[in-house]
N, C-alpha and C positions, 0 to 999 in steps of 0.2 A: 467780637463776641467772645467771652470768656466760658470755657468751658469747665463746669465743679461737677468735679466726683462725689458724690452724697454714701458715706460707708456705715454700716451697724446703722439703717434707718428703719424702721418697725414699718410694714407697707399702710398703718392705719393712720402713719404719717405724713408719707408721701404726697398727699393731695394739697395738706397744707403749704409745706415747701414748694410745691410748685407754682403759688405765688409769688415767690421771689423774682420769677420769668416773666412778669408782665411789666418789670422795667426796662426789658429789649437790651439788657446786659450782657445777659447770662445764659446758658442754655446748663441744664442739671442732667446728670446721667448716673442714674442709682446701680449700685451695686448687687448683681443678682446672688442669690445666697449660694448658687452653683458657682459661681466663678469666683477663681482665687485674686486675691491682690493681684499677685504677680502678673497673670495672663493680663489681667485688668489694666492695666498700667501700661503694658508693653503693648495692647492693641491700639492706645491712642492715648494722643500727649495732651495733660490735662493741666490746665493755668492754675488749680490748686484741690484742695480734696477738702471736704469736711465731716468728723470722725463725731459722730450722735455717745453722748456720754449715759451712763445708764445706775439703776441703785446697786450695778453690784459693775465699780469699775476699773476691775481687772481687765478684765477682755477687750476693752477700750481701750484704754493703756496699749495693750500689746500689738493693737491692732496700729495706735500711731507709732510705735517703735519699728515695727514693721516695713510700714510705708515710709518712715526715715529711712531707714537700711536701704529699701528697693530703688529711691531715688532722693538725693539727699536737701536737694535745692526747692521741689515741690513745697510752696506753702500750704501747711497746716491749719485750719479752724478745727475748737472743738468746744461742741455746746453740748451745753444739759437744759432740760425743761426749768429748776430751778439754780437758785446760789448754791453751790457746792464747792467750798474755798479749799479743802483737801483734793479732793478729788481735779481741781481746775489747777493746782499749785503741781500735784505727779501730773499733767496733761503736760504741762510747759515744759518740765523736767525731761518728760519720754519725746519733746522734738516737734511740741505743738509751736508754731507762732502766737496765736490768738486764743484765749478761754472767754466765750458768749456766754450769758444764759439766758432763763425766760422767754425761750425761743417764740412760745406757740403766742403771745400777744399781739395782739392787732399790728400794731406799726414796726413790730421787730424787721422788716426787712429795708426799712427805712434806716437802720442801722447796720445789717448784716452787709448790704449791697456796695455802701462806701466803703466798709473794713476791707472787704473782698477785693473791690478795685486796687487799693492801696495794698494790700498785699504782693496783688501779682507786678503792681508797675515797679515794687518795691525789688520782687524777682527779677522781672525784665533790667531793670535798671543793673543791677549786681549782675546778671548775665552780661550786660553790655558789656560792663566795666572788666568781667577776666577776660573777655575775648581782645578787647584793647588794649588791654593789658599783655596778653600773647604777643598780638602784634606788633606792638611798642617793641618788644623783648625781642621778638624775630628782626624786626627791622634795627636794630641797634648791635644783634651778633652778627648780622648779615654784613654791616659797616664797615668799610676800608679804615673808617677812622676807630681810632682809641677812645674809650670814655668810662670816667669814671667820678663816684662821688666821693669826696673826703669832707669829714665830720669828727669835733675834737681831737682832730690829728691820728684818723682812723680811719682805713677804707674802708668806707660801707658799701659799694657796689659798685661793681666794675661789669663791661660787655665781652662778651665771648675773646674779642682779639688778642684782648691784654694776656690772661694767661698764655695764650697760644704765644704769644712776641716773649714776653719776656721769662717763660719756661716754667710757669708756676699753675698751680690749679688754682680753681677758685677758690676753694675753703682754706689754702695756705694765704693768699690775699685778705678776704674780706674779715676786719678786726684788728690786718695789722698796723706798724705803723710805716708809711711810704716813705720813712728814710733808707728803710732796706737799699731803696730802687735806686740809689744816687752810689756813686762811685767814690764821693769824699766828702767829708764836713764841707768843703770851698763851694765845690759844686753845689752842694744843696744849696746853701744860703744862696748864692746868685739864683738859681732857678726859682725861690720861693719871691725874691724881691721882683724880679720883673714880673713874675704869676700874681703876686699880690700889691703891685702897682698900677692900675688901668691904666693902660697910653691907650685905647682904641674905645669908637664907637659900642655905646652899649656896656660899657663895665670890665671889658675883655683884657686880661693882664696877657702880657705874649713875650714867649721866650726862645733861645732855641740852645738845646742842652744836651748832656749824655745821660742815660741811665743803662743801669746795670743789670745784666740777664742771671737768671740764679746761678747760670754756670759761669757767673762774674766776665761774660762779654758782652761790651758795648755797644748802644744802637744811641746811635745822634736822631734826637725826633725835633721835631717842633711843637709846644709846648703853651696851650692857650686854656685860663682858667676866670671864672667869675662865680659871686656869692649864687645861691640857687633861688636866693630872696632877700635884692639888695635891701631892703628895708630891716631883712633880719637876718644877720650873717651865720650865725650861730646854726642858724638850720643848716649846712654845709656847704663846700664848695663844687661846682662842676669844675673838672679836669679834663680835658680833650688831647691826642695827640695823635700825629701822624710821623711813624718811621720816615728819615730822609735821611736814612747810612747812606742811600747810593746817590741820592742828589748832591750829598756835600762831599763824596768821593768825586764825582761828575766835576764840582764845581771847584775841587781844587784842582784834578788834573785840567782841565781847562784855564786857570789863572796860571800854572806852570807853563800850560803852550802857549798863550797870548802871544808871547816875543817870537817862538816861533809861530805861528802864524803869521802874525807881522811881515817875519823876514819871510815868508811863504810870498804873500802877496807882493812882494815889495821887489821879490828875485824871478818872479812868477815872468815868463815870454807872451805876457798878453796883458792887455790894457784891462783893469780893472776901475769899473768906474760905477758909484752911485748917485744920481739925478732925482733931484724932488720934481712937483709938479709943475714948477713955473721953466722948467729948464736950468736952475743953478746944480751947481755939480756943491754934493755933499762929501763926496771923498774920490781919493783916483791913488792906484797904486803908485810907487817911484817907477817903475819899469815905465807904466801909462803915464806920466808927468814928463819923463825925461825921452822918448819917444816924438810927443810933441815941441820937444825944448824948453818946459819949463821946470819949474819944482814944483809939490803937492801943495804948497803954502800959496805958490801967486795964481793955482787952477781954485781950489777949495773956495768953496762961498760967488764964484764969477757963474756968468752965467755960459753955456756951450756955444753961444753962435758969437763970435767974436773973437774967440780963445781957438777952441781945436773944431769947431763948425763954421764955415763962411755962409754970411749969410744968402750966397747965391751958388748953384754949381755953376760949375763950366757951361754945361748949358742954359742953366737959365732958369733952375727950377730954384722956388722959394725955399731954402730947409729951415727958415725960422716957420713958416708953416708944417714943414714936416715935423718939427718938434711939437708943436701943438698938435698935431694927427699923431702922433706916439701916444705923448697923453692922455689923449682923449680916448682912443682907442689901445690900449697897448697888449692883447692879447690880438689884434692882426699883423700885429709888430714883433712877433715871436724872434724871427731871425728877420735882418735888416742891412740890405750891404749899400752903404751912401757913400759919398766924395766927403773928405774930412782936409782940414788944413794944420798946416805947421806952424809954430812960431816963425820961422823963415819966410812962410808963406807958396813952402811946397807944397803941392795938392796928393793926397794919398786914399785910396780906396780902404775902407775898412770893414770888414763882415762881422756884424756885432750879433750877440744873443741875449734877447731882455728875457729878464725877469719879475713880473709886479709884484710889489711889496704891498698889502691891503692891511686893515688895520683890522678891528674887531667889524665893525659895521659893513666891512669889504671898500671900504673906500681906501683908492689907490693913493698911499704915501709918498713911494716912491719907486723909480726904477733902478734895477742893479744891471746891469750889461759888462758883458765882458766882449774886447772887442779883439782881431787880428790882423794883420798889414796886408792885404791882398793886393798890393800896387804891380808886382812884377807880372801879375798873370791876373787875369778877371777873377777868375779863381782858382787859389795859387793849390794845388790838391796837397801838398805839406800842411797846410795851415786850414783845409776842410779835414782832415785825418784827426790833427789835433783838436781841431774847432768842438768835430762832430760824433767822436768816436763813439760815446758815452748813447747816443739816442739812434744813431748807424746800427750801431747792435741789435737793437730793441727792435727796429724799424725791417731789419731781414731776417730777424730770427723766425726758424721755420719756413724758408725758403731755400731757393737752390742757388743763390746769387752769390758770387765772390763780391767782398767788399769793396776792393780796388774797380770793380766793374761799376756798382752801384756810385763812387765817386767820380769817377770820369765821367760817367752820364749826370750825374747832379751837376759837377761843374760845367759841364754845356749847356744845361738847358740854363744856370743861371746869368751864363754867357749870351745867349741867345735874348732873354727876357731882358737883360740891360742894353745888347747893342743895338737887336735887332739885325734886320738882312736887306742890305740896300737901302739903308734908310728906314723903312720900314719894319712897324712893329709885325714878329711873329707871333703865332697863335699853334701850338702842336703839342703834340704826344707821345711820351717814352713807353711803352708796356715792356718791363725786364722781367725777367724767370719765368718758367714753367711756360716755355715755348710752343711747343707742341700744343698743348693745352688750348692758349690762347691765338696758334693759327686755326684751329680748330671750330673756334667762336670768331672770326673774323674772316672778312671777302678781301682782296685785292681790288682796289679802285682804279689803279693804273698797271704797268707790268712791273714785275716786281725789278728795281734796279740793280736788287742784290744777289738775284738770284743767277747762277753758273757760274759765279765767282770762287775761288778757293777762299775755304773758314778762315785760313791766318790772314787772309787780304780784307776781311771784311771785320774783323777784330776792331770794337770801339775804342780798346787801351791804345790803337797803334794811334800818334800823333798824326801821319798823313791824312787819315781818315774822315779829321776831324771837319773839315771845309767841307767834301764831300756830303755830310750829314747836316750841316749847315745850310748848304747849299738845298738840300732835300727838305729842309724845313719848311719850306713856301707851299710845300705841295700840300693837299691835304690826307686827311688818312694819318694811323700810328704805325711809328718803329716797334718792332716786335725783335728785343734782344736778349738772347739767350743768357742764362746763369754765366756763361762762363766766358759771355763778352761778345759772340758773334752776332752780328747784324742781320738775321735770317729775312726779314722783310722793313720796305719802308710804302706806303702810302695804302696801309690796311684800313679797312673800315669795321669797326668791330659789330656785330651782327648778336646782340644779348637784350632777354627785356630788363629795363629800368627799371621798373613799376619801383622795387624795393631797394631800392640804391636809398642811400641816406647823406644828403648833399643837400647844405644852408639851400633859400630864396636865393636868386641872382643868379645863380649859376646855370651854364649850357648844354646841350647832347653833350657836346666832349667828356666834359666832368661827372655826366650821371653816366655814358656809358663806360668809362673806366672805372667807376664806382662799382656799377654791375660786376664788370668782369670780373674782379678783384673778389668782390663777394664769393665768385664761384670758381675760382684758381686762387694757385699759393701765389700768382704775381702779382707784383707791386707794380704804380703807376705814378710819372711826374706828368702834369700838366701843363704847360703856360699857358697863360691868358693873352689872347689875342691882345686886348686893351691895354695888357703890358702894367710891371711893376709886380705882379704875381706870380709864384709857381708854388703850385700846391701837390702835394706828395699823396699819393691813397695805397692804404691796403684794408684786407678784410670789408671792402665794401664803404668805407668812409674816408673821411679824410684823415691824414695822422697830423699833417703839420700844412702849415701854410708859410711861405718866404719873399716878404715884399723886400724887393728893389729896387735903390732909388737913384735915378742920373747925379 
């Protein structure tokens, strides 16, 4: 419903006009002789006004001058009873839209009602239009990207960034001409020829160039242009650019270290190797090539079970299916310690750490693995120091654990999960740091072995130790070992509700009650899995890492 302000109407008229309302358009709200425009106007927003012209029309006049000034966009009508072509020519003049006449005839609203429509859609339309026009303008200063227009070799309009990048205001821009911007006659000409050559979808010239800041320093952008109406060039060009001083700083110190990196990889005491999905090796460092006794050249493009994988272990376990269990899965393959072969055809343990490479859509490309020789020792705690240090850190920070503690206990339980005990797969539990804590939240299942022993005798670092703990593996219940290595208890049963532990499907009390604890102490927890091939790491209530092991 359109709502019209009727002003200077004589009230012997009023009744007429108010036929205009029985086309369910409109609704008329007359002007009281007590109230001023102003208040008028400011009490309720009105879709337009119409000013009653009269034989003496000054005061008309003044009254649509008026209501111009108080709101500038309100359409104007202004009628007289009859033709009054002076008087209708100052209406237009003082800020009318429309001059009617012959108001009072029969069908006159059969004409007034369409004009009125059309006037206000004609507002609303024009309202639409600056508010678009705002936001266009917001959303184009707001822009990381550069943009701008050039016209006869003239910028006609650039977005907020540009001045800000290259040090100028806008009114010193817009009209000049953008050779300023170029650093030499050479450069321009090449930046204009690839700008105004399309190689790309869509019309898009693309370059990548230097231009020049007013205080004559350089920014390397990249640099993409097309007509604004390939049909009619002439109407001008779009110009876009994106600063990349530090991407092509980036990308040449990078082309400088290539060789060193190379030689990184290549001098590097650990096997570096990347693997597609089918199992062929797509690269392997020389340390990783010459290790196994060959060169990078006769490993590159083969595939792993044949070369540096047999395709059975010692015991007996398929690893051409463990290759296909990597890939299929290779985020349970985080870390992964398997029997590996030589060109000789000596057998060697290796502790690898994958990595999956995914593409845009997450679909796994490839795997990167870097691997370490643990042959001399299950695991050699040299080569977990180096292996692990990086994610060790991360994994105790905010606890009371020494690091050397935490890897003598990692190396055991990984010990334990490969050999096993008598044959037999174990199933048990480390609880390290915040002792006290976690005796506190735990019962004794059996008597404690450890207990009236001297601290230094019960030290997990000391090597004798280690069979002892081993040996204590079978039972059930967790070791509870202190920050600083002492063995304060072994065959605890931890006594905490689960409810909120946060532990995958599949897994047992074990794993959700050291999930618990962990939640509510700064200690960390290793697990293994009875079923063997697993040990999973928990702090803060979850798991942090998972470590399959394979015969």
């Amino acid at each position: 419903m359109m709502r019209v302000l009727l002003v200077n109407l004589p009230e012997s008229r009023q009744n007429l006009l108010r036929e205009w309302e029985a086309c369910g358009e409109i609704t008329l709200h007359f002007l009281p002789e007590e109230k001023e425009l102003r208040e008028a106007l400011s009490d309720q927003d009105y879709d337009t006004a119409v000013v009653l012209g009269g034989p003496a029309g000054a005061p008309a006049l003044k009254t649509l001058q008026q209501i111009r000034s108080l709101d500038p966009s309100l359409p104007l009508l202004f009628l007289t009873e009859t033709l009054d072509v002076d008087q209708g020519s100052a209406a237009l003049q003082a800020g009318a839209d429309c001059y009617l006449w012959d108001y009072t005839r029969d069908r006159f609203p059969d004409l007034v009602i369409p004009v009125i429509r059309n006037l206000v859609e004609h507002r609303r339309r024009e309202e639409q239009l600056v508010r678009d026009n705002i936001t266009m303008r917001a959303i184009h200063d707001a822009s990381p990207v550069a943009a701008c227009v050039i016209k006869d070799h003239k910028i006609a309009w650039v977005n907020a960034i540009i001045p800000r990048k290259l040090g100028y205001t806008e009114e010193e821009l817009i009209g000049s001409d953008p050779v300023r911007l170029f650093p030499s006659d050479e450069e321009h000409h090449r930046i204009d020829a690839g700008l105004y050559e399309p190689a790309m979808e869509g019309g898009w010239g693309m370059v990548e160039g230097m231009l020049k800041r007013k205080d004559d320093a350089l920014i390397s952008c990249q640099l993409l242009s097309r007509p604004i109406d390939p049909e009619d060039p002439g109407k001008g060009q779009i110009v876009i650019g994106q600063d990349i001083t530090d991407y092509v700083r980036i990308r040449d110190l990078l082309r400088k270290s290539e060789v060193r990196y190379q030689d990184l990889l290549d001098s590097a005491n650990g096997i570096v190797l990347r693997v597609d999905t089918r199992g062929m090796i797509r690269f392997i460092n020389k340390f990783g090539a010459g290790f196994f006794g060959f060169s990078p050249e006769e490993l590159v493009g083969k595939h792993l079970v044949g070369t540096i994988l047999p395709r059975k272990s010692s015991t007996g376990r398929d690893l051409e299916q463990m290759v296909r269990d990597v890939m299929q899965n290779p985020e349970e393959f985080e870390v992964n310690v398997n029997e590996n072969v030589k060109r000789n055809g000596e057998r060697v343990w290796i502790a690898w750490t994958n990595r999956t490479i995914r593409d845009d859509q997450g679909k796994v490309m490839e795997i990167l693995t870097i691997g370490y020789d643990i042959t001399d020792r299950s695991i050699a705690k040299e080569s977990l120091t180096t292996r692990s240090a990086s994610w060790i850190s991360k994994f105790l920070e905010g606890t009371d654990i020494r690091e050397e503690v935490f890897e003598e206990v990692y190396a055991l339980a990984l010990e334990l999960s490969r050999e096993g005990r008598e044959g037999k797969r174990v199933g048990t539990t480390f609880m390290i740091g915040s002792a006290p804590e976690v005796l506190g939240r735990s019962t004794q299942l059996i008597l404690n072995p450890f207990e009236g022993h001297p601290r230094s005798a019960r030290n997990v670092i000391k090597s004798e130790i280690r069979e002892t703990v081993k040996e204590l593996s079978q039972i059930d219940g967790a070791f509870v070992i202190s920050g600083d290595g002492t063995i304060e208890a072994a065959g605890r049963y931890i006594t905490i509700d689960t409810s909120r532990a946060s532990i995958p499907k599949g897994l047992g009390t074990r794993h959700a009650s050291v999930a618990g604890i962990t939640q509510e102490t700064p200690a960390v927890g290793i697990v293994l899995s009875q079923s063997g091939g697993k040990v999973s790491l928990f702090k803060d209530g979850s798991i942090f890492r998972v470590i399959t092991v394979r015969e």
